[in-house]
N, C-alpha and C positions, 0 to 999 in steps of 0.2 A: 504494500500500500504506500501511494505517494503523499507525503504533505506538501503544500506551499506555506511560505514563511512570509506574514503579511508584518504590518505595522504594529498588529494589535494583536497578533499572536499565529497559532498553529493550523492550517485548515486541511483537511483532504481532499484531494486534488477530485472533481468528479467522477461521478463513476457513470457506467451506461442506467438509464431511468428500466422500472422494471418492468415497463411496458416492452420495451426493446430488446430488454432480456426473453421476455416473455416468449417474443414474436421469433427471436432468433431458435431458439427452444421448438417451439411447431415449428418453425421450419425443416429444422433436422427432425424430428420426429417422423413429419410428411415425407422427407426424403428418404427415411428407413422403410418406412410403410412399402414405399415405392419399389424398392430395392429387394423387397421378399415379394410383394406380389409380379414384380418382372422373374425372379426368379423359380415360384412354385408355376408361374404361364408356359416356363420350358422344362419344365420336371413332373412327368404326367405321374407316376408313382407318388410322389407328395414326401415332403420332408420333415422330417423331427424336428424340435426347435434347436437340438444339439447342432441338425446337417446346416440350418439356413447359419445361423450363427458363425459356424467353421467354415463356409465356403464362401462366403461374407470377409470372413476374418476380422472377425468384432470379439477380436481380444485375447486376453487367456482362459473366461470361462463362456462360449460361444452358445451356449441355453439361456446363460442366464443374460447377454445381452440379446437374444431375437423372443425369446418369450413374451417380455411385454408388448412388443408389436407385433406379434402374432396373436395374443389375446384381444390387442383394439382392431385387430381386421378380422376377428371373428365378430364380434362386437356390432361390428358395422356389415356384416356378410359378405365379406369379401374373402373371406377363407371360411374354408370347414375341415370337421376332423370325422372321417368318414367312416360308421362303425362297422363294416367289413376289412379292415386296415388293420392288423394287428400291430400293437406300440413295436418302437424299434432299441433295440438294447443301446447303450451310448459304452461305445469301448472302453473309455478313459472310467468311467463313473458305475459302468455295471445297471443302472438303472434305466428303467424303460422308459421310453416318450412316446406319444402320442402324436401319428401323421398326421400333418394339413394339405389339404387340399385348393387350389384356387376355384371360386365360384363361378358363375357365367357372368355375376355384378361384379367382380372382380375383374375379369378377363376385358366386358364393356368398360367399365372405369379404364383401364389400361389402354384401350385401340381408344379414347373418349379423350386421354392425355395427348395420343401420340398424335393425334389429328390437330390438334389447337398449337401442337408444337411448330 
């Protein structure tokens, strides 16, 4: 954190308002959204939160960064978890996940992006 040193004493220096922060924040949020539903549109098998995570490469624990964007594109019908799909074991962790699928609202949302591009 920076201060400026005024007349009358100590101040810190602005910081971005939290509206800004806010916005910046959706932004990346919508651009992850983005980035698993381009992804499960070319993976017809459908991925674990483990797989979008790893093949993303969001980090060193790849569940736990795609999970939550995989829960708000359920959320919103843009993925599903398909119950003929049996979960998928995650190598590293021994535990199982549960595949998503991309939806047809999904699939339109995406050719609905690529058109306005």
């Amino acid at each position: 954190m920076e201060y400026v040193q005024t007349e009358i004493g100590q101040y810190r220096t602005p910081t971005p308002s939290r509206d800004q922060a806010f916005q910046e924040t959706r932004e990346s949020v919508e651009s992850k959204r983005h980035l698993v539903l381009e992804l499960l549109a070319i993976t017809p098998d459908g991925l674990a939160a483990w797989e979008v995570g790893d093949l993303l490469d969001w980090g060193p624990d790849p569940r736990q960064a795609a999970a939550p964007r995989l829960s708000e594109l359920e959320l919103l019908g843009d993925v599903y978890r398909p119950s003929n799909v049996l979960p998928r074991e995650n190598p590293i962790s021994g535990h199982n996940g549960d595949v998503y699928m991309i939806t047809e609202q999904g699939r339109e949302g995406l050719e609905k992006e690529a058109q306005e591009e």
